[in-house]
SEZATI-807383 format. One line per field, with one value per atom (N, C-alpha, C): residue in one letter; x, z, y. Coordinates in steps of 0.02 Angstrom, whole numbers. Layout:
N
residuo	A; ...;
xx	X; ...;
zz	Z; ...;
yy	Y; ...;
This chain:
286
residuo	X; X; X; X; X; X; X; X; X; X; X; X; X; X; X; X; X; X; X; X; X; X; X; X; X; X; X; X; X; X; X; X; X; X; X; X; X; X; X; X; X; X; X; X; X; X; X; X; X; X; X; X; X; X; X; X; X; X; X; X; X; X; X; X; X; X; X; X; X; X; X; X; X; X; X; X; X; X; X; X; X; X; X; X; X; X; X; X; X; X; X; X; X; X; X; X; X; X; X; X; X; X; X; X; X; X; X; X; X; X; X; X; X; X; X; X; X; X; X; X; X; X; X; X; X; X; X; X; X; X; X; X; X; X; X; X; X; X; X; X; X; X; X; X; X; X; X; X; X; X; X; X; X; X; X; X; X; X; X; X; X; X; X; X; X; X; X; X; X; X; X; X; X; X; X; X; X; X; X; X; X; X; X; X; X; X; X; X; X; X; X; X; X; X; X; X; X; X; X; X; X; X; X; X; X; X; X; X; X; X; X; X; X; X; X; X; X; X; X; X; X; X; X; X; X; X; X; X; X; X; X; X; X; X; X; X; X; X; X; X; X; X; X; X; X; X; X; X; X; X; X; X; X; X; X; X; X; X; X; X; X; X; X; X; X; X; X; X; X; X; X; X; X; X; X; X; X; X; X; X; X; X; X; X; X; X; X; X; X; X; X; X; X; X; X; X; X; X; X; X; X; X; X; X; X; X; X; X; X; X; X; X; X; X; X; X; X; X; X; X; X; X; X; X; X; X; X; X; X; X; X; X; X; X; X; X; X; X; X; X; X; X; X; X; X; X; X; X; X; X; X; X; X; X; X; X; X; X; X; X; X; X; X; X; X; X; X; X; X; X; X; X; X; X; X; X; X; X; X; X; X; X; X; X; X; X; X; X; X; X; X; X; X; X; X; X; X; X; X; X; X; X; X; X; X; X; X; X; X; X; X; X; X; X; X; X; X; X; X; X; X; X; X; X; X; X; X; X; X; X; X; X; X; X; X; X; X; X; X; X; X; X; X; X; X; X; X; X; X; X; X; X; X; X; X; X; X; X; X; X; X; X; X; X; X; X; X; X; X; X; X; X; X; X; X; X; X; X; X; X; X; X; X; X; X; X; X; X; X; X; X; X; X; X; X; X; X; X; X; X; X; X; X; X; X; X; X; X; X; X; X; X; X; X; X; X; X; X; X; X; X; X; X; X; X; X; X; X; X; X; X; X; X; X; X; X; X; X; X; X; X; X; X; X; X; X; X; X; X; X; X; X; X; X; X; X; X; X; X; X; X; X; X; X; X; X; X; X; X; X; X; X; X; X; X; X; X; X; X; X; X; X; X; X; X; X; X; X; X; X; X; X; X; X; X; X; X; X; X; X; X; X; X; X; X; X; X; X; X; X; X; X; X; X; X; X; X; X; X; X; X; X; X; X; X; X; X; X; X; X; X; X; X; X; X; X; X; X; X; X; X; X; X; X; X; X; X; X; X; X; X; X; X; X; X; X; X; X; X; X; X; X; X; X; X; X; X; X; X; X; X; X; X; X; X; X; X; X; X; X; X; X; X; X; X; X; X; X; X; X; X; X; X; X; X; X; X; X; X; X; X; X; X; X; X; X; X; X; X; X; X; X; X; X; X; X; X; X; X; X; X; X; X; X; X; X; X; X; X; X; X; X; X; X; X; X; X; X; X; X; X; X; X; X; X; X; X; X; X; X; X; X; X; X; X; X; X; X; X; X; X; X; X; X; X; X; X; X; X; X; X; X; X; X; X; X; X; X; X; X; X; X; X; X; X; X; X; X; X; X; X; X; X; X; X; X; X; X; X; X; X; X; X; X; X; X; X; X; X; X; X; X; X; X; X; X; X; X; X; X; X; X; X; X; X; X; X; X; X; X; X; X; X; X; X; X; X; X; X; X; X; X; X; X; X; X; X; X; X; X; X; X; X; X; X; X; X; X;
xx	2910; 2848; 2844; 2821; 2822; 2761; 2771; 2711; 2648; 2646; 2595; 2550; 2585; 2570; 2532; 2594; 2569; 2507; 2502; 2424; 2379; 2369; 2317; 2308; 2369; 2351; 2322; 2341; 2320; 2248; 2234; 2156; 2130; 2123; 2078; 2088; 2133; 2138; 2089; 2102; 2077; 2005; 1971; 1913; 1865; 1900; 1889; 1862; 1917; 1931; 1869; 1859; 1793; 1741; 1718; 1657; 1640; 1696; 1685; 1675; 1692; 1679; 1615; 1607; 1518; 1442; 1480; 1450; 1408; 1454; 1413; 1433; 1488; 1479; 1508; 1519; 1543; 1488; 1505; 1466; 1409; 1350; 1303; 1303; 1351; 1368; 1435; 1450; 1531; 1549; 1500; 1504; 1525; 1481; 1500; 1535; 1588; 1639; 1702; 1754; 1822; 1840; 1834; 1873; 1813; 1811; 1783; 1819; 1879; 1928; 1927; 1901; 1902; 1818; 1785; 1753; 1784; 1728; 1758; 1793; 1770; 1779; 1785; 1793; 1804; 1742; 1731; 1672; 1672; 1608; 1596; 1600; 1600; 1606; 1668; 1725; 1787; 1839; 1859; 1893; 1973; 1975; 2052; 2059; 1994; 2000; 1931; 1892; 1859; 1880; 1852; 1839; 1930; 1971; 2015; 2032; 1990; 1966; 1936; 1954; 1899; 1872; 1821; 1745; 1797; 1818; 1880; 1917; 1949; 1991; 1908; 1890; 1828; 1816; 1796; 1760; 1813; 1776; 1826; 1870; 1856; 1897; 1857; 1861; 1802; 1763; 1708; 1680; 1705; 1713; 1752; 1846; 1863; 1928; 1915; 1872; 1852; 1829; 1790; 1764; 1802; 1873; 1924; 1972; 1958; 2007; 2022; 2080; 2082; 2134; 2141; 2204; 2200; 2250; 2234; 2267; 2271; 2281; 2277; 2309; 2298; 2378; 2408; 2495; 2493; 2460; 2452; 2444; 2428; 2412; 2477; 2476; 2551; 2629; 2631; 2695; 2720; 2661; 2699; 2702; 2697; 2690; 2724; 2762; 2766; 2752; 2733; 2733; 2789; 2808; 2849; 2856; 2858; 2878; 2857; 2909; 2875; 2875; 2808; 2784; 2761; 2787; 2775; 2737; 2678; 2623; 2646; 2662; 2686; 2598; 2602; 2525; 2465; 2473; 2424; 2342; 2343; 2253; 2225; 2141; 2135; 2138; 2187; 2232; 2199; 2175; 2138; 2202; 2273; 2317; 2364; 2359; 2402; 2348; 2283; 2252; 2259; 2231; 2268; 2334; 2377; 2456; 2449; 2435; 2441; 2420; 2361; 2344; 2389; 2416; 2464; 2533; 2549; 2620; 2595; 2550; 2523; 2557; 2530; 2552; 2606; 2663; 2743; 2774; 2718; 2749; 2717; 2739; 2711; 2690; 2628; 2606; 2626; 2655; 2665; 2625; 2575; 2551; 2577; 2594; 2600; 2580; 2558; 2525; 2528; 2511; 2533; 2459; 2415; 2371; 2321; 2279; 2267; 2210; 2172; 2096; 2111; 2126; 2154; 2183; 2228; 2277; 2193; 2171; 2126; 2080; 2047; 1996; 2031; 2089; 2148; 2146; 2157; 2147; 2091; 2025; 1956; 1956; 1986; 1997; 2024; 2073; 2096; 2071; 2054; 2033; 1959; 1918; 1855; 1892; 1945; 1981; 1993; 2033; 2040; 2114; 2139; 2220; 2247; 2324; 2366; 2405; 2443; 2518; 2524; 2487; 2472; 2487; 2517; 2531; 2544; 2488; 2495; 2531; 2565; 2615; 2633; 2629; 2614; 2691; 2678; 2755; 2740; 2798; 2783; 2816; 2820; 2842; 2895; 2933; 3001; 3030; 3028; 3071; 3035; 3026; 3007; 3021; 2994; 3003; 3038; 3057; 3088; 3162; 3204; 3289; 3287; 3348; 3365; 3374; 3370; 3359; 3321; 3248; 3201; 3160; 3129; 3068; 3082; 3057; 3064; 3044; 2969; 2931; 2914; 2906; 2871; 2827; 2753; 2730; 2662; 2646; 2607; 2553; 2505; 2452; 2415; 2461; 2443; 2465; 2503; 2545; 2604; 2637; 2713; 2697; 2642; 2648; 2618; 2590; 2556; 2638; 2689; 2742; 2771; 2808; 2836; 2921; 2940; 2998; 2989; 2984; 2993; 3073; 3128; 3195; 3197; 3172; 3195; 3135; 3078; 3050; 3080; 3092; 3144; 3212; 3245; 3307; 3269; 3219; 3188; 3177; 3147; 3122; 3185; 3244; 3289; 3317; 3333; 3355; 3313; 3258; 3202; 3215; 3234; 3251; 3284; 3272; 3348; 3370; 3442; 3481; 3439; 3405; 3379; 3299; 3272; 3199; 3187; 3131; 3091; 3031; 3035; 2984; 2945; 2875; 2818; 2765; 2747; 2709; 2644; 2603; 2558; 2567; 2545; 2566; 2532; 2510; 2494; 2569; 2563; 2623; 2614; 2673; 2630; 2692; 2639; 2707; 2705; 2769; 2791; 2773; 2788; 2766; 2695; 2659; 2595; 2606; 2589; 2596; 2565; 2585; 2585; 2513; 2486; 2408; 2385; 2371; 2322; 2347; 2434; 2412; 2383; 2395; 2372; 2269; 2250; 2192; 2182; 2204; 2203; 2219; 2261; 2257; 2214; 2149; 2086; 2058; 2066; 2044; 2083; 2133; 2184; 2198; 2144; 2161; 2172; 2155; 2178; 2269; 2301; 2386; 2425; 2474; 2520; 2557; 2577; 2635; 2656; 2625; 2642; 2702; 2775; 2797; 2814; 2842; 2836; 2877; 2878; 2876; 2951; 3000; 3068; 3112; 3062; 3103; 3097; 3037; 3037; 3075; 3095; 3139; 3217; 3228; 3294; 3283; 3233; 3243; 3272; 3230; 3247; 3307; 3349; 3417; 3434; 3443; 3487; 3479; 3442; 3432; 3446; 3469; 3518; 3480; 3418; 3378; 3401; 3400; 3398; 3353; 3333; 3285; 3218; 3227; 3182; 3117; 3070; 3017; 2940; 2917; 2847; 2790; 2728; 2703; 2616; 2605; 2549; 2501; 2429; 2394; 2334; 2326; 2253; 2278; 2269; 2269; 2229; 2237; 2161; 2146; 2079; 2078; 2044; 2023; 1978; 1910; 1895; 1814; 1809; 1854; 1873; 1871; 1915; 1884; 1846; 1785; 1747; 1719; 1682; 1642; 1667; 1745; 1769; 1790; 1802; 1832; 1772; 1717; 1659; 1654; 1638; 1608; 1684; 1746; 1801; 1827; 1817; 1831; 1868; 1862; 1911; 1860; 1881; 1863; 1889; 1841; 1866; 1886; 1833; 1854; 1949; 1948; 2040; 2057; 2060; 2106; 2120; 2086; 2088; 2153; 2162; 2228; 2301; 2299; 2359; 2364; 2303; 2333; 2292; 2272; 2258; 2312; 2333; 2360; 2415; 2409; 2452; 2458; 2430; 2407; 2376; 2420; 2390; 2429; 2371; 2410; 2457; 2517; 2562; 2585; 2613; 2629; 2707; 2744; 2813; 2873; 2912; 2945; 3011; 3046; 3120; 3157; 3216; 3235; 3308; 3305; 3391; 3418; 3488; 3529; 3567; 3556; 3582; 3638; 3677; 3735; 3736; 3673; 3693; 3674; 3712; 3689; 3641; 3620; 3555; 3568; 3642; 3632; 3664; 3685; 3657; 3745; 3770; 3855; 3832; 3868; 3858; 3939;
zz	4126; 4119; 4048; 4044; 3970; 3927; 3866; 3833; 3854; 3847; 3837; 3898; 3968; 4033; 4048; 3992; 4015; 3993; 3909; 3889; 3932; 3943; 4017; 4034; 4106; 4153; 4136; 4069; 4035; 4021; 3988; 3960; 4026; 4090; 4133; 4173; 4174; 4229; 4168; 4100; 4084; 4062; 4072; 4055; 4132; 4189; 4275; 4241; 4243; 4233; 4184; 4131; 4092; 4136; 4169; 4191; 4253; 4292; 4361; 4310; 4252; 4222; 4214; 4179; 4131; 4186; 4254; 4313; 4300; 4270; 4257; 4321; 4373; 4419; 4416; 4456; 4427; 4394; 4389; 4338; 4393; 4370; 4406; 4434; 4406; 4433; 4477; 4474; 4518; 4580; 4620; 4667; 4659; 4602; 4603; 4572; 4527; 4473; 4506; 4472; 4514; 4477; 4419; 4373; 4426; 4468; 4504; 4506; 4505; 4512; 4421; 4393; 4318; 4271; 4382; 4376; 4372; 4405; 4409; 4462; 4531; 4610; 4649; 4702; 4761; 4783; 4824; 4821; 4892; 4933; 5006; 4980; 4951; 4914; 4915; 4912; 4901; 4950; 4964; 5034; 5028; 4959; 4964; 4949; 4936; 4919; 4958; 4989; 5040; 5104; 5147; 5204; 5222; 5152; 5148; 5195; 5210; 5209; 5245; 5317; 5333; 5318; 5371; 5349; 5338; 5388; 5380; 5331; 5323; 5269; 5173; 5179; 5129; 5121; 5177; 5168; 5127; 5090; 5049; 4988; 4975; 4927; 4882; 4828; 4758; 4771; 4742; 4739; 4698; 4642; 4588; 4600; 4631; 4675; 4720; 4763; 4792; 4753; 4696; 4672; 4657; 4617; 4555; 4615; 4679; 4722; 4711; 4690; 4666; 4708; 4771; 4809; 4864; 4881; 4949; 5026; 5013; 5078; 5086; 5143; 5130; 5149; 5106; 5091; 5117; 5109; 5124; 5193; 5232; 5314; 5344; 5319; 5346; 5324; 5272; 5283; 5332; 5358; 5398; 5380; 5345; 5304; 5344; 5305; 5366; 5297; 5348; 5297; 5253; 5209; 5146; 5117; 5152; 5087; 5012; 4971; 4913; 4896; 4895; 4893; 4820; 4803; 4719; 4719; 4703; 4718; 4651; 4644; 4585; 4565; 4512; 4484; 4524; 4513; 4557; 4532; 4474; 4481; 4453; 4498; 4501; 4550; 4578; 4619; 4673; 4716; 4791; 4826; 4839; 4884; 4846; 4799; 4778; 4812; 4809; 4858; 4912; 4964; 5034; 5046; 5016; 5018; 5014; 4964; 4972; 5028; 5042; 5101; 5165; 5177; 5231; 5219; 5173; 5148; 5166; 5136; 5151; 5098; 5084; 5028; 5027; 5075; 5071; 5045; 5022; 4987; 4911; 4898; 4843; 4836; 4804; 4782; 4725; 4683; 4599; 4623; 4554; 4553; 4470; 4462; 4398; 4395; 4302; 4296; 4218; 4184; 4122; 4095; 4135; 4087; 4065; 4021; 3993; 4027; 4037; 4063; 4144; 4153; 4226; 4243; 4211; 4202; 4184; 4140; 4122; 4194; 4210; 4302; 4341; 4345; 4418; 4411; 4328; 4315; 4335; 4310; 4346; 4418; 4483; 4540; 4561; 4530; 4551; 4543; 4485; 4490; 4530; 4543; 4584; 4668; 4668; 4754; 4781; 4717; 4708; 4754; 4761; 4789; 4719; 4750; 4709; 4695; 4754; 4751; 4723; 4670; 4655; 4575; 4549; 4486; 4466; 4400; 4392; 4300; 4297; 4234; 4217; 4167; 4118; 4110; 4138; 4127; 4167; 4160; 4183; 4260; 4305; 4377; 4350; 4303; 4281; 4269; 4235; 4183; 4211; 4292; 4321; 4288; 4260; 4227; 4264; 4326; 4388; 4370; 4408; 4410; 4460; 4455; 4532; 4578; 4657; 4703; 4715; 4705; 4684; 4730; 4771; 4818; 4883; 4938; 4999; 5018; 4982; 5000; 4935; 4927; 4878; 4900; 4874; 4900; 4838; 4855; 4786; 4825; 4812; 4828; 4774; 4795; 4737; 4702; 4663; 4585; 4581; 4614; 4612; 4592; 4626; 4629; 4535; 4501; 4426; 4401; 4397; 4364; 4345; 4307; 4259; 4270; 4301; 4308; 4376; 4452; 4509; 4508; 4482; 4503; 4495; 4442; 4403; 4434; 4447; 4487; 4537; 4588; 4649; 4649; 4579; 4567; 4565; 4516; 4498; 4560; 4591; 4663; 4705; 4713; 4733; 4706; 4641; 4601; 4623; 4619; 4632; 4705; 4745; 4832; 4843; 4875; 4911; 4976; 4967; 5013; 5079; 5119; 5176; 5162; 5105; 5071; 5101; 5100; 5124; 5058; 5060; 5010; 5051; 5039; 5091; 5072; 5026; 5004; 5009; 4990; 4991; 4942; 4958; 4914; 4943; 4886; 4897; 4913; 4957; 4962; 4988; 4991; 5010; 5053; 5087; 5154; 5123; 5140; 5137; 5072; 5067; 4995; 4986; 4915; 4915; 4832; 4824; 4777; 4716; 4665; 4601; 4578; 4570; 4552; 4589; 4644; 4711; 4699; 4699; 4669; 4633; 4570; 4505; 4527; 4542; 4562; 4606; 4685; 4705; 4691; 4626; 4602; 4570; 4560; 4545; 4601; 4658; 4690; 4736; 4748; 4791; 4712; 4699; 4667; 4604; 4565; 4492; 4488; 4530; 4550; 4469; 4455; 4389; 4438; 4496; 4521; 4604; 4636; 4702; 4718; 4732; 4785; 4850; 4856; 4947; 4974; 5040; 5088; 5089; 5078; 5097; 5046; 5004; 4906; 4902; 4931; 4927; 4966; 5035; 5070; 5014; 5012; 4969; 4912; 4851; 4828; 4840; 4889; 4886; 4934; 4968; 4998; 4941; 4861; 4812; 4784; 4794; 4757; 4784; 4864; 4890; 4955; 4966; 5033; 5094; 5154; 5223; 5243; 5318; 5370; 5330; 5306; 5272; 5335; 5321; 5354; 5327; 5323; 5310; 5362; 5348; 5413; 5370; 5402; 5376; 5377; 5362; 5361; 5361; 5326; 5303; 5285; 5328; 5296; 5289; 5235; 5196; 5199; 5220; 5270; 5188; 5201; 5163; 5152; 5182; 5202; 5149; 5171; 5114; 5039; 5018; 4963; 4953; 5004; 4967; 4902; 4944; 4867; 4788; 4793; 4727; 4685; 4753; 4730; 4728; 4750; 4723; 4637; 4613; 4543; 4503; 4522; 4499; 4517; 4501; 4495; 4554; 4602; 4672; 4721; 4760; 4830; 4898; 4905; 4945; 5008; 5037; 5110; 5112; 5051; 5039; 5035; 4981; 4979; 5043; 5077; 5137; 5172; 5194; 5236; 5192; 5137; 5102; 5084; 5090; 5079; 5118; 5190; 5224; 5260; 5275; 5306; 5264; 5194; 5141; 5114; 5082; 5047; 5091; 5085; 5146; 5106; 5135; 5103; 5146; 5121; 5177; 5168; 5227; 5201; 5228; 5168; 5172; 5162; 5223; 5211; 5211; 5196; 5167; 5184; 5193; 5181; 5130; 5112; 5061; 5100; 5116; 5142; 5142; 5188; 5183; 5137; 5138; 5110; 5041; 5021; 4935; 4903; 4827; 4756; 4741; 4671; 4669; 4617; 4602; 4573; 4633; 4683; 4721; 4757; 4754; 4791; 4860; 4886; 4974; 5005;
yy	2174; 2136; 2109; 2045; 2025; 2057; 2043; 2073; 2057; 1980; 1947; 1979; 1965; 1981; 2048; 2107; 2145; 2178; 2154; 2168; 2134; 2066; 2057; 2098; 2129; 2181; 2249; 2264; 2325; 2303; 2268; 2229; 2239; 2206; 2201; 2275; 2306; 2377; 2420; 2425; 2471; 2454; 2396; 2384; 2401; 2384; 2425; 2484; 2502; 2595; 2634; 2584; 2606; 2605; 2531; 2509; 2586; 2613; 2655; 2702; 2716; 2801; 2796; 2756; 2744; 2725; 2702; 2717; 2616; 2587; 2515; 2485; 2502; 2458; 2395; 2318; 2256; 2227; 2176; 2124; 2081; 2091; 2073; 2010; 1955; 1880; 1881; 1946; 1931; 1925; 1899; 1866; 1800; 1789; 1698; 1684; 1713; 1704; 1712; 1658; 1676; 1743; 1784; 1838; 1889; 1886; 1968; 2026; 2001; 2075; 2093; 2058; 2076; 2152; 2159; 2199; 2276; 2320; 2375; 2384; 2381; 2391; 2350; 2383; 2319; 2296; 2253; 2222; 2205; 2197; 2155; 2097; 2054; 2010; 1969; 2014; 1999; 2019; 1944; 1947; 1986; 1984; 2058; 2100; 2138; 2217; 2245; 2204; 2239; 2272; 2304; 2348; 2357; 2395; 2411; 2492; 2522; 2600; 2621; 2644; 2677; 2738; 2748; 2808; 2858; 2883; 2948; 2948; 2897; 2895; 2933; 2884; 2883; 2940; 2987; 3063; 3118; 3142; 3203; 3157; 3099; 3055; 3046; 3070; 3056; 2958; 2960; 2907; 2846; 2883; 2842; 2813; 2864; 2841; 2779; 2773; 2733; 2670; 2680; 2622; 2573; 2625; 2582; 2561; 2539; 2522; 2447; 2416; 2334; 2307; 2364; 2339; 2287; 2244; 2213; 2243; 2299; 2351; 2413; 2445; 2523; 2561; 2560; 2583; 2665; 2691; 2763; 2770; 2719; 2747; 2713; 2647; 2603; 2638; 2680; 2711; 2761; 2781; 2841; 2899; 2913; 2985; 3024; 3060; 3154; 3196; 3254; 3345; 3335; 3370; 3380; 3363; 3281; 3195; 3186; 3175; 3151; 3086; 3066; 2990; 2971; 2890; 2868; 2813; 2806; 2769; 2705; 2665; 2585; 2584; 2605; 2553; 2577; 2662; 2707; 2701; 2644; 2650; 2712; 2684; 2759; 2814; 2818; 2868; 2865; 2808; 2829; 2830; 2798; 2804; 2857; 2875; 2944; 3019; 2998; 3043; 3053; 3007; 2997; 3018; 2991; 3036; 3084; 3127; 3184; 3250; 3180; 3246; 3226; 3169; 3149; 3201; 3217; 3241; 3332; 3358; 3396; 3439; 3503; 3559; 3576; 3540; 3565; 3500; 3453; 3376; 3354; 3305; 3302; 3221; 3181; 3129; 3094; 3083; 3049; 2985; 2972; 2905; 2896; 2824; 2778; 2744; 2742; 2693; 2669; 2617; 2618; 2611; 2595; 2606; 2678; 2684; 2748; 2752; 2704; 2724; 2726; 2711; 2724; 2791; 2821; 2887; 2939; 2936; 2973; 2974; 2919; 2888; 2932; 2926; 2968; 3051; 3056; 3132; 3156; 3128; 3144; 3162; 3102; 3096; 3170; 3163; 3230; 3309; 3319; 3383; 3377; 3318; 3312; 3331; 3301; 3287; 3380; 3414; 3485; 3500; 3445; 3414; 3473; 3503; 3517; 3482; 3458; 3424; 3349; 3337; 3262; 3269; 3247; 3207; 3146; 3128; 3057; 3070; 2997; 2993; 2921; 2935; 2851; 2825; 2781; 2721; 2645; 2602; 2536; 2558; 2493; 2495; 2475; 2450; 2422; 2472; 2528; 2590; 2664; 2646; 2734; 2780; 2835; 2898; 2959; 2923; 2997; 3000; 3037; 3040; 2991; 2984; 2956; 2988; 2960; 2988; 3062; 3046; 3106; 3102; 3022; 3013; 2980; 3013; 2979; 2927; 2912; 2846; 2826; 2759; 2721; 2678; 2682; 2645; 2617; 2557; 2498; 2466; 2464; 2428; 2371; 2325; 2236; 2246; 2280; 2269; 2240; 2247; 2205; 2123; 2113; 2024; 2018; 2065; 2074; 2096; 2101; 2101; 2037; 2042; 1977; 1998; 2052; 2079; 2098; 2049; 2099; 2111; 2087; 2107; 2182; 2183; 2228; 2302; 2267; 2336; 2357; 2288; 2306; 2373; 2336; 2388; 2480; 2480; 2554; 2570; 2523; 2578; 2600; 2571; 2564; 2660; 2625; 2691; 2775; 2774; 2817; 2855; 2814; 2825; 2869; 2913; 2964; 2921; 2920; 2872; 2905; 2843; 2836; 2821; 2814; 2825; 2756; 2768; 2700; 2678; 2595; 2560; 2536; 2556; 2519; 2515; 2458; 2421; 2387; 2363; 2307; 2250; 2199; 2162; 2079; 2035; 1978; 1926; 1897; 1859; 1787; 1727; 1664; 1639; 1608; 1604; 1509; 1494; 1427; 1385; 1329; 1302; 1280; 1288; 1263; 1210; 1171; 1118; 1164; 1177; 1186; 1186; 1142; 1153; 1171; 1178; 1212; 1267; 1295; 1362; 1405; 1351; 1388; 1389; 1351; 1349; 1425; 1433; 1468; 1531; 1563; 1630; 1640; 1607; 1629; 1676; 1656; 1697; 1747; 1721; 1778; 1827; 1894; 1958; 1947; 1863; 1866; 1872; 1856; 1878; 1815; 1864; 1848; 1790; 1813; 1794; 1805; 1785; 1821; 1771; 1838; 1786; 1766; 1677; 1657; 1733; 1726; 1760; 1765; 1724; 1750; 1735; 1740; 1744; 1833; 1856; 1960; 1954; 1934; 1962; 1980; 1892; 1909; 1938; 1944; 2005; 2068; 2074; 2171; 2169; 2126; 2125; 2131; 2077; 2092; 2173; 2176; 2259; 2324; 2298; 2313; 2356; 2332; 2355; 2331; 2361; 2337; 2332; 2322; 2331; 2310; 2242; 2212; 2180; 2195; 2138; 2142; 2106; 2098; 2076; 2104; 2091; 2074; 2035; 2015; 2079; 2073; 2121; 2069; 2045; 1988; 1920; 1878; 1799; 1770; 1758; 1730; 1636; 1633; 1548; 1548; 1453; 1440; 1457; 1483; 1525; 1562; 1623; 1686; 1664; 1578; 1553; 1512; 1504; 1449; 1474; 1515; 1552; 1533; 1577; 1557; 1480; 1444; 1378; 1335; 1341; 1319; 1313; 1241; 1253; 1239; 1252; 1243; 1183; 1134; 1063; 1040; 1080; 1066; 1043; 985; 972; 1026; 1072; 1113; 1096; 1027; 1012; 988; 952; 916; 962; 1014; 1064; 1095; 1121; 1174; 1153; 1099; 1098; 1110; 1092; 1121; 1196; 1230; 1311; 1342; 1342; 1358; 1422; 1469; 1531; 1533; 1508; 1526; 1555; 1603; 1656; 1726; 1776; 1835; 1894; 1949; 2014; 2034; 2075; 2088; 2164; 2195; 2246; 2245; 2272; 2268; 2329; 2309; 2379; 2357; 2417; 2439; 2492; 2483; 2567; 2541; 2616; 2611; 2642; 2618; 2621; 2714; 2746; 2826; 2813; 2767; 2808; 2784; 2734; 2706; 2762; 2742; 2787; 2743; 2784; 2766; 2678; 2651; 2614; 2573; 2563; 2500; 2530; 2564; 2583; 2603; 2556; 2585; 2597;
């Protein structure tokens, strides 16, 4: 991730991470502002990190876990989980899907969440000893330079951060590395299907999650083939119409009725999976 980039992401996660401690909540206009995700939480408001969760899921999950949720899915129910698994949460926040895992994996498995920022790591630490989970540890590093051995985790799994990297090759490879031959990567992630013209994008990552970078739909595929994944596919989860942005693209110098047909079912969260290949090492030998 570049510098520049990555102080942003650090700037806005850890200013979240303050607002849910200090109990301030989002910003009383962030409904009507495209920087909403620049609040604390997810919002009804916001068509990619709302009604991510259900009630069940919710109960027994700290409040504040819940609040600092900035994801556009739910990675913890879509992997599959079994008993024992040890699962590595990319850009764990404040630890609501390193929570959930853990109780999916159950006391014969283990959770790791990462994260690079501090107020967040500190939010997750809270989470946890409130949750009263054992098998959960969170640990400061980027999604580029994982802090694990290789071949240490069965699942990996990210909710919206990959597309906030400035280096997905290179996250691709770590997760790769991280895998015990047969591990599975299963993700969330903003992604864009087919081409959208250059300014309508840049316009439109105002509101699809504040995103560095999401990419089209079969540029991740071939990614994570180079990095040496199989049994690649992605599957939508939420596609986001123009509706989802009027709100935001209001007031931003755009004709929403014109725009709508050029990025209309373009932009959607997806959830994406992987496996590494049983028989690779952890640096890409099959």
């Amino acid at each position: 991730m570049s510098t520049d980039l990555k102080g942003i992401v650090q700037q806005k996660y850890g200013e979240a991470a303050r607002r849910v401690r200090t109990g301030a909540g989002l910003p009383a206009d962030c409904c009507s502002k495209t920087n909403c995700c620049e609040g604390a939480a997810s919002s009804s408001c916001d068509p990619i990190t709302s009604d991510l969760y259900d009630e069940a899921q919710k109960d027994g999950v700290p409040e504040k876990a819940m609040l600092a949720s900035l994801g556009c899915g739910n990675p913890a129910a879509l992997a599959e989980l079994k008993l024992g698994e040890t699962v590595l949460d990319l850009g764990s926040g404040g630890g609501i899907d390193v929570l959930l895992s853990a109780k999916r994996v159950g006391a014969s498995g283990k959770a790791y969440g990462l994260d690079m920022t501090d107020e967040m790591l500190a939010l997750a630490e809270e989470n946890r000893r409130r949750s009263g989970l054992t098998n959960v540890e969170f640990i400061k590093g980027e999604i580029e330079n994982i802090p694990l051995p290789d071949n240490s985790v069965d699942v990996i799994i990210s909710n919206c951060v990959i597309n906030l990297s400035g280096e997905k090759d290179r996250v691709m490879r770590e997760a790769f590395r991280v895998l015990k031959p047969g591990g599975r990567f299963a993700v969330s992630d903003v992604v864009v299907r087919g081409e959208v013209p250059a300014e309508v994008r840049e316009s439109m990552e105002l509101w699809v999650g504040c995103i560095a970078g999401a990419l089209e739909e079969m540029d991740y595929v071939k990614r994570l083939a180079k990095a040496g994944f199989d049994a690649i596919d992605i599957e939508p989860t939420r596609i986001y119409s123009i509706e989802d942005a009027r709100q935001f693209l209001t007031g931003e110098g755009l004709d929403v009725d014109a725009v709508a047909p050029l990025v209309r079912d373009k932009f959607m969260s997806a959830f994406v999976r992987a496996k590494k290949p049983a028989g690779c090492s952890a640096q890409g030998y099959c």
